[in-house]
C-alpha positions as CSV (number, residue, x, y, z in Angstrom):
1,X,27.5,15.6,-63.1
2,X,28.1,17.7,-65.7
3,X,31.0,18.2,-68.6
4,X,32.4,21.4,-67.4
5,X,35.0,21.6,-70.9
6,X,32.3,21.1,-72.8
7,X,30.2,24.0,-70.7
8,X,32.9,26.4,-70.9
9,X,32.7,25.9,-74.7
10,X,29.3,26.1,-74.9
11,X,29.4,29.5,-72.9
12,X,32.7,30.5,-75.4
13,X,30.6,29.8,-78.1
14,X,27.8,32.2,-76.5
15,X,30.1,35.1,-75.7
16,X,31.2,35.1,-78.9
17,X,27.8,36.5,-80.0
18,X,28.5,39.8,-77.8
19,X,30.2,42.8,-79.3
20,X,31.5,45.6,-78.4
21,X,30.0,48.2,-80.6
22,X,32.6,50.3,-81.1
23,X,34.8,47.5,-82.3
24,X,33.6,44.7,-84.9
25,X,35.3,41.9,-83.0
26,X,33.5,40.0,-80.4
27,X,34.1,40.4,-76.9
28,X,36.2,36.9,-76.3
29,X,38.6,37.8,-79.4
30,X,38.7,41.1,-78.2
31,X,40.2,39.7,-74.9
32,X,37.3,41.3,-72.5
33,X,36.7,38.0,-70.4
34,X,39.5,37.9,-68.1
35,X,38.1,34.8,-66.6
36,X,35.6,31.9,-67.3
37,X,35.3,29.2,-64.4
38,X,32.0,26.9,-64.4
39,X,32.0,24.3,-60.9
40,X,30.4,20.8,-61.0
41,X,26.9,22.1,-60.4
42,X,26.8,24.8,-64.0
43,X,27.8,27.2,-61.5
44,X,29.5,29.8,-63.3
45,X,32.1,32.9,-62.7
46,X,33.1,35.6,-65.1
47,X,35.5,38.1,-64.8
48,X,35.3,40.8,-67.5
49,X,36.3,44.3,-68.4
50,X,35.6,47.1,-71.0
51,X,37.7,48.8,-73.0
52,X,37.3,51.9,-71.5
53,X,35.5,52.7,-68.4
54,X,34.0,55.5,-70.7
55,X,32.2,52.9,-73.0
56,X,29.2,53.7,-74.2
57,X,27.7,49.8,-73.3
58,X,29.1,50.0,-69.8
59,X,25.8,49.8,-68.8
60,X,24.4,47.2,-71.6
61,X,26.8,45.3,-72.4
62,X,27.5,43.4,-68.8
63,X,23.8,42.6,-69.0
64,X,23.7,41.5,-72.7
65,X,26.6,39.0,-71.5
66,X,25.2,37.9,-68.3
67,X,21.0,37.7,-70.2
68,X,22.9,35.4,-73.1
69,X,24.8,33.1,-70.7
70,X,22.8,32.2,-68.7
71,X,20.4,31.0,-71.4
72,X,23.1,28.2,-71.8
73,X,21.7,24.6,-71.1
74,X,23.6,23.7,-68.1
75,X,24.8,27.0,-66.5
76,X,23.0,27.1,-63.3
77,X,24.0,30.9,-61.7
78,X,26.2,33.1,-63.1
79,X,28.2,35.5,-60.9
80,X,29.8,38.5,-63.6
81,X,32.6,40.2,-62.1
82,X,32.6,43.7,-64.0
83,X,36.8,45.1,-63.5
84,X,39.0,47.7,-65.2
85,X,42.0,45.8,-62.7
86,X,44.2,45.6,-64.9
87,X,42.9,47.8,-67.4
88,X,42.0,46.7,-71.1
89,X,44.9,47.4,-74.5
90,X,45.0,46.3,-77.8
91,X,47.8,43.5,-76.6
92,X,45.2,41.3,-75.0
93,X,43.1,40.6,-78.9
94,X,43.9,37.7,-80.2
95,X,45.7,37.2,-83.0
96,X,42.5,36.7,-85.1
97,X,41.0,39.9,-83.5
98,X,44.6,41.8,-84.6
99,X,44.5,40.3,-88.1
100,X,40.6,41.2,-88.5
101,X,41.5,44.5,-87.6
102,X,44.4,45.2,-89.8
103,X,47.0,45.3,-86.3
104,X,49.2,41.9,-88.0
C-alpha cells in the first residue's frame, strides 16, 4: 500500500520542475494542473490546461509533464487529461506566482 499524500507531493514537487516558457513560473504556481488524483496502486490522473490553446509547447509541454511524472518512484500509470474547459487567466496563479510576477 502506498502513501498517496506523500505521492501527490512527490509528483507536486516534480511538476514544479515544468515551465511554461513564455512565463518564468512553473506550471503548478501558475495554476495549469486543474487536478492531481493518485489511487492505492500509484495510479495517477491529471487534469491540465495551457494558457492559451495557441501556446507554443502545446505540443511539448503535455509530454514534458507526463515523461517527468512518471519517472516518480511509485506512480504506476499516469492518465493526462489535456482541457481548455474552463479556460486558463491570471486569477488561477497563486499568490507566489502573482507576487513573482509583479501582479501583488
Amino acid at each position: 500500500m502506498i502513501d498517496k499524500g506523500q505521492l501527490e507531493q512527490k509528483i507536486i514537487s516534480m511538476l514544479k520542475t515544468c515551465f511554461d516558457p513564455e512565463i518564468p513560473v512553473d506550471i503548478w504556481e501558475l495554476g495549469l494542473i486543474y487536478d492531481l488524483k493518485v489511487d492505492d496502486e500509484g495510479n495517477t490522473y491529471i487534469k491540465m490546461t495551457l494558457t492559451s490553446p495557441n501556446c507554443p509547447v502545446a505540443e511539448s509541454l503535455p509530454k514534458e509533464v507526463k515523461e517527468k511524472v512518471k519517472t516518480v518512484n511509485g506512480v504506476k500509470d499516469l492518465y493526462l487529461d489535456l482541457t481548455f474547459d474552463p479556460p486558463w487567466n491570471m486569477q488561477m496563479m497563486s499568490e507566489e506566482a502573482r507576487l513573482e510576477l509583479g501582479f501583488l
